[in-house]
C-alpha positions in Angstrom: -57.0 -45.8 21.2 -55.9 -43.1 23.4 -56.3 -39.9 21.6 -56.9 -36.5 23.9 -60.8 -36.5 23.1 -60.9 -40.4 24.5 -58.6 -39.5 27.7 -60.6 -36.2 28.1 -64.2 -38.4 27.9 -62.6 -41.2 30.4 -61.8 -38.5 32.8 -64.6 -36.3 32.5 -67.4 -38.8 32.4 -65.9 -41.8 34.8 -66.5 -40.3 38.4 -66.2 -43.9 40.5 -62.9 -45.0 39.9 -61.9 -49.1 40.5 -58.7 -49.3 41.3 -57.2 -53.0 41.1 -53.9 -53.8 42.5 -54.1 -50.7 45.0 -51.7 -50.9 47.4 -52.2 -50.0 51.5 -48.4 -48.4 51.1 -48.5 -44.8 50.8 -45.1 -44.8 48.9 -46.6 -47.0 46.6 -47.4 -45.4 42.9 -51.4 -47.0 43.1 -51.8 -45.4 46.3 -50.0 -41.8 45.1 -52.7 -42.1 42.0 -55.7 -43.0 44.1 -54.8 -40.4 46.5 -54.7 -37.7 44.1 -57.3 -38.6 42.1 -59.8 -38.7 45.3 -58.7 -35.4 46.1 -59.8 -34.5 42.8 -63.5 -35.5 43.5 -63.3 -38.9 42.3 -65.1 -41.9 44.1 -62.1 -44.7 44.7 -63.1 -48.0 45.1 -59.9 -50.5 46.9 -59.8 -53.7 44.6 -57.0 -56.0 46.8 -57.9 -59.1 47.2 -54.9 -59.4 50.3 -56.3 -56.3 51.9 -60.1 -57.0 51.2 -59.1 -60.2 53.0 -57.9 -58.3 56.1 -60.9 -56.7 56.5 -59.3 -53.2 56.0 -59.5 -49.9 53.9 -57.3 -48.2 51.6 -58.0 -43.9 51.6 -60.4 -44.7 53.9 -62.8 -46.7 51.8 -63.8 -50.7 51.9 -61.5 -52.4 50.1 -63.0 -55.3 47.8 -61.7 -58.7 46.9 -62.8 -58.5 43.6 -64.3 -55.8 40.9 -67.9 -57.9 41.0 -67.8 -57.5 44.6 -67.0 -53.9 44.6 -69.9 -53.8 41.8 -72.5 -55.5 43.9 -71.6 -53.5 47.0 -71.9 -50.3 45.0 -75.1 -51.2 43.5 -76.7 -51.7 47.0 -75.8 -47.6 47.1 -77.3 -47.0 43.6 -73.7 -46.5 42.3 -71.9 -48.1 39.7 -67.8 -48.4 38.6 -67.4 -46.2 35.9 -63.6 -46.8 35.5 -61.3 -49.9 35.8 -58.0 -48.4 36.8 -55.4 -51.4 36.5 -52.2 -51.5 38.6 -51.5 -55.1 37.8 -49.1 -57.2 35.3 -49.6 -57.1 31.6 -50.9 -60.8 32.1 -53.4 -60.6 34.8 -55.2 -58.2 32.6 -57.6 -60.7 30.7 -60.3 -61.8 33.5 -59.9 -57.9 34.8 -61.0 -57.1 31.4 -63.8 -59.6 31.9 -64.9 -58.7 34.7 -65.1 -55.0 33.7 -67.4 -55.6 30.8 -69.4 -58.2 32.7 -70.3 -55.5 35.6 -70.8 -52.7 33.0 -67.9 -50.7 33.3 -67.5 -47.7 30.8 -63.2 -47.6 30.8 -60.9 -50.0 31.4 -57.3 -47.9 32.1 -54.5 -49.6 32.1 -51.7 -48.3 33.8 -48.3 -46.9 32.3 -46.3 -50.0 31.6 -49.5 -52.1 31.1 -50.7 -53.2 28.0 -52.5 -56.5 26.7 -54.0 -56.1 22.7 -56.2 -59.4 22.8 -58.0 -57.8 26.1 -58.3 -54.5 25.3 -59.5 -55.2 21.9 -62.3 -57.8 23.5 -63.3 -54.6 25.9 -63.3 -52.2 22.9 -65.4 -54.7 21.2 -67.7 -54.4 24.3 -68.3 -50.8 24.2 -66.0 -49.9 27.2 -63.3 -47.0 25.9 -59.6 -48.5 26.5 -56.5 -46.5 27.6 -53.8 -48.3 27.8 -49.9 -47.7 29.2 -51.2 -44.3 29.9 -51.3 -42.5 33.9 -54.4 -41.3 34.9 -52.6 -38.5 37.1 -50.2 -37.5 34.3 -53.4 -37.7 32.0 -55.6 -35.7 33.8 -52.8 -32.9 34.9 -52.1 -32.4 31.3 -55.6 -32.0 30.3 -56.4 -30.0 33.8 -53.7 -27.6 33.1 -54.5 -27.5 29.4 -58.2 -26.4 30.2 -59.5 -29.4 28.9 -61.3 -30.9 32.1 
């Protein structure tokens, strides 16, 4: 499911990024991902249900409690979460997964080290393109430096 055409379409085509499971600490590898992929025009959208909860920001955006909130926010802008970026355990994937599909998301990424069959098959199923165990900053430096995006 994650041949160079799919990661190349993900990363050319998904522009608003949810990230779930960003962390607030810079040393963190969520936040070192976010942070680079903003800086590569991306739109990040904070999903931390801990931090949404504080009332703060992550990069300097709102963070949300949950990807439907983030959803209905961003609809209020005429925006919408192209991507699902997951920084979570293997097992807290399923509802992500549902919640992707169920506010329209095209991707769901999951994370190097993350990987759930039975979810990303139900997404698939769903029309969203599924990456899975893959980085999105490794990804797209590969295909940046290969003159693919």
């Amino acid at each position: 499911m994650s041949s160079p055409d799919l990661l190349c379409a993900a990363l050319a085509q998904c522009r608003t990024i949810a990230v779930v499971g960003l962390s607030p600490k810079p040393h963190r590898d969520s936040y070192h991902v976010a942070q680079y992929l903003q800086q590569q025009g991306y739109r990040i959208v904070p999903v931390n249900p801990v931090v949404a909860a504080q009332g703060d920001q992550i990069l300097g955006e709102p963070c949300y409690a949950s990807l439907s909130d983030a959803a209905q926010a961003l609809a209020a802008q005429q925006l919408r979460i192209d991507m699902v970026d997951v920084f979570r355990n293997s097992a807290d994937v399923p509802p992500i997964a549902e919640e992707a599909i169920a506010i329209g998301a095209r991707c769901l990424w999951l994370q190097r080290g993350i990987c759930h069959e039975q979810a990303a098959a139900h997404a698939h199923a769903a029309g969203l393109q599924v990456v899975q165990d893959r980085c999105t900053l490794v990804e797209h430096q590969r295909l940046h430096a290969a003159g693919l995006l």
